[in-house]
Every structure is written in structure tokens, then in C-alpha cells.
N, C-alpha and C positions, 0 to 999 in steps of 0.2 A: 098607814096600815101596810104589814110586808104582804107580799104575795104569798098564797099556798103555791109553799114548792112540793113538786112530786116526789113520795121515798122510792125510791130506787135502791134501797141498799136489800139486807135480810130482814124479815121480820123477826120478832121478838120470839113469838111461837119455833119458828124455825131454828133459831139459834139455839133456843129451850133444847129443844130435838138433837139437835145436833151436840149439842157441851151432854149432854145426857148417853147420847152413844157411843162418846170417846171415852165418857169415865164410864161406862159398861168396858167398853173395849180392854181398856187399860186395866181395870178389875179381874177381866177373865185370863187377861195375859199373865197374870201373876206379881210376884214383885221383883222389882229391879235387881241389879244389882251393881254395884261402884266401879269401875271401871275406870285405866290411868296408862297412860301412854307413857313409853320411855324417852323422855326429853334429851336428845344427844344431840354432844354439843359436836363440833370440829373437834376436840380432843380425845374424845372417847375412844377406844380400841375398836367398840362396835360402828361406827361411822363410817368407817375406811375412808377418815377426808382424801389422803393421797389418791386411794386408785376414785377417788369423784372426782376429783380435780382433772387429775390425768386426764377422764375421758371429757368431762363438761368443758373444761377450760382449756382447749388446747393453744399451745401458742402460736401455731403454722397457722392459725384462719383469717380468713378477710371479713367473713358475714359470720354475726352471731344476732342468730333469733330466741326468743321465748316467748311461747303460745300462754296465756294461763286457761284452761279447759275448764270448768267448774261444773257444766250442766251436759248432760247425756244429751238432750234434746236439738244440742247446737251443733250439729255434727257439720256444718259447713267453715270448722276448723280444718279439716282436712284437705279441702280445696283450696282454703289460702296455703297451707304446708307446700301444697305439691306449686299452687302458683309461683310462690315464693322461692320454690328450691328452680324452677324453669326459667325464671323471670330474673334471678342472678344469671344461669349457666347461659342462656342462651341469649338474651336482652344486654347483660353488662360483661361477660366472656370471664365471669368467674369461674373458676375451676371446683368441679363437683366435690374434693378434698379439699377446696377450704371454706365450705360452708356445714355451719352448723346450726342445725334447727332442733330447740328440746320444749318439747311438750309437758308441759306441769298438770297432769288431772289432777283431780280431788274432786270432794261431792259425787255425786252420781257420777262423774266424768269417769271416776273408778273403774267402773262395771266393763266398760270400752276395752280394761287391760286383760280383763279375768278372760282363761280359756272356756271352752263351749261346755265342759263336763260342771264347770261352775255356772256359769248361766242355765242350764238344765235344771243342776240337782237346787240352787234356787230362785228361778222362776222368774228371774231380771227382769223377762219380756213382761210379767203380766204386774210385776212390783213397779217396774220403771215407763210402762207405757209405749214400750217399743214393738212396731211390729215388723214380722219378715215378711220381705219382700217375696218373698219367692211362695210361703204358706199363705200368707194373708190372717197368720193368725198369732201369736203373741210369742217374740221370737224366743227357743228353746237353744239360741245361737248366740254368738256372736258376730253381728251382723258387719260387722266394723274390721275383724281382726284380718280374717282371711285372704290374700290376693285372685284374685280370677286372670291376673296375667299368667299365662306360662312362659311364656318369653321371655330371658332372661336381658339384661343391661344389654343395645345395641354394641355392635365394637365399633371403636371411635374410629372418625373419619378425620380428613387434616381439613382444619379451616377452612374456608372458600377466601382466598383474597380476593380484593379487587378486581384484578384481571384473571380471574378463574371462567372458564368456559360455562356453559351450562348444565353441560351435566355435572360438576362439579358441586352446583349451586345445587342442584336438583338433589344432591346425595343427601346435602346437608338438612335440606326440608323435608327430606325422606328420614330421616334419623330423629328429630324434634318433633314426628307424627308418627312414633315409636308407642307402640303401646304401654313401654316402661315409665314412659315421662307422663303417662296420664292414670296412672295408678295411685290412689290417693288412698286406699287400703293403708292399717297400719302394717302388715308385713311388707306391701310394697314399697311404704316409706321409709320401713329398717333397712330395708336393702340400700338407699340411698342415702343413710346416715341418720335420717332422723331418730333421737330417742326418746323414748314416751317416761319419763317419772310419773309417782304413784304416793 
């Protein structure tokens, strides 16, 4: 004889309920309509493969990244970008020109790119679940695009060798606890090279 096992899933009645309010829903929206995307290829005139290559595939680089973004929710893409862009330059003495880091959104990852006048007029924060930080109520922003650094890229300092003094040393840990390098903002990361595709 099996055991009664507990239902934990939905009941019956609930799902009734529910498959019932999406085809209300889906009824008052009206009817569809067909919709088809332009499939282009690398040939096409409208591609511009040359100037994507140009910037995506430079040949000067040592580091090449690709984030793939798909979900709005997962915004601690951004912390690996910025880890990632400090963790060459300052960890392995990569040169900030030749790394390249390109963010692929799609899905809600989307929304991330749209300016604030778009997230406004429709409603991202209360379609996507986001809220602001600063309101506490369903962002009418984009919470993601904006920099709060005003400070722009420190000016470089020369390496500390070996036999460099202390304050020399001191310069350098003073420059790498720059506000610029801990800006994880997408403007702040354009400024560093990263580019966001959509």
C-alpha cells in the first residue's frame, strides 16, 4: 500500500480560476495581431556588419568578455562587469584599452537599455517588478542607467615598482579606491568601454 502523499501543488478549483481570468484577460485585450522581425543576415546593407565588427571585434585586445543578460531581476551582472574590468586592470596589469566587455540583453534584460521617458510613459517598474530605491515605490526610472559618480576617470599614475617608496605605493591604492572603478552604473561602464547590445 503507497503512502498518501501531501498535494502541494494548485488545486483544481484554482487553476479553473485562473485559465478562466487569462482567457477574460486575453478576450478584453482584443485580437492579436502577426508580427515578424527582420532576419539580417552579415550581408544585408542594413547590418552594417563592418562598423559591428570594427567596434565588437577589435584586433588590439587581450581580454574579450560576453555577459548574456536575459532577466531584469539579475542585476548583479553589473558587479561582475565592473569586477571584471578591475580584476584585469589592476590584478593582471591589463591595459584598460584592451579589454573588452559586451553585454548581450534581451528578455526583460531589455528594459535596463530604454531611457527614463520610456520607463515612465510605460510603467516598466510596475510591468517588470522593479522598485526604486530612492521612492520605495515602482520605479518611473531607470534605475540601472544613470551614473552617481561625478568624478571623472582618475589620471594615471606610473606603476609602483618594486623598490618604489611609500608614498608611491600609497598613490596607487589611492587611485584603485577611485570612485570611477567602483561604478557599476551602465553610463559608468560606457565610460570604460563596456557596450550594452539589445
Amino acid at each position: 500500500m503507497m503512502p498518501k502523499m501531501k498535494n502541494e501543488g494548485v488545486s483544481r478549483r484554482t487553476l479553473f480560476k485562473l485559465t478562466g481570468a487569462v482567457a477574460t484577460a486575453a478576450a478584453l485585450m482584443g485580437k492579436t495581431r502577426q508580427v515578424s522581425a527582420h532576419d539580417l543576415k552579415p550581408d544585408d546593407p542594413l547590418y552594417q556588419y563592418d562598423v559591428y565588427e570594427g567596434i565588437v571585434n577589435r584586433r588590439d585586445l587581450s581580454v574579450r568578455m560576453v555577459f548574456e543578460w536575459p532577466n531584469i531581476q539579475n542585476p548583479i551582472l553589473f558587479g561582475n562587469a565592473r569586477n571584471a574590468l578591475n580584476g584585469f586592470e589592476f590584478s593582471y596589469g591589463v591595459p584598460p584599452e584592451q579589454i573588452q566587455i559586451v553585454i548581450q540583453a534581451y528578455a526583460s534584460a531589455n528594459a535596463a537599455t530604454y531611457d527614463d521617458e520610456i520607463w515612465e510613459k510605460f510603467q516598466f517598474g510596475k510591468l517588470l517588478n522593479i522598485t526604486d530605491p530612492e521612492t520605495k515605490m515602482p520605479a518611473e526610472r531607470n534605475i540601472w542607467a544613470k551614473s552617481s559618480v561625478v568624478e571623472e576617470e582618475p589620471a594615471p599614475t606610473d606603476d609602483a615598482s618594486d623598490d618604489a617608496d611609500d608614498a608611491e605605493m600609497e598613490e596607487v591604492v589611492r587611485e584603485r579606491d577611485h570612485p570611477y572603478y567602483a561604478d557599476s552604473s551602465i553610463e559608468g561602464l560606457h565610460k570604460r568601454g563596456v557596450l550594452f547590445l539589445t
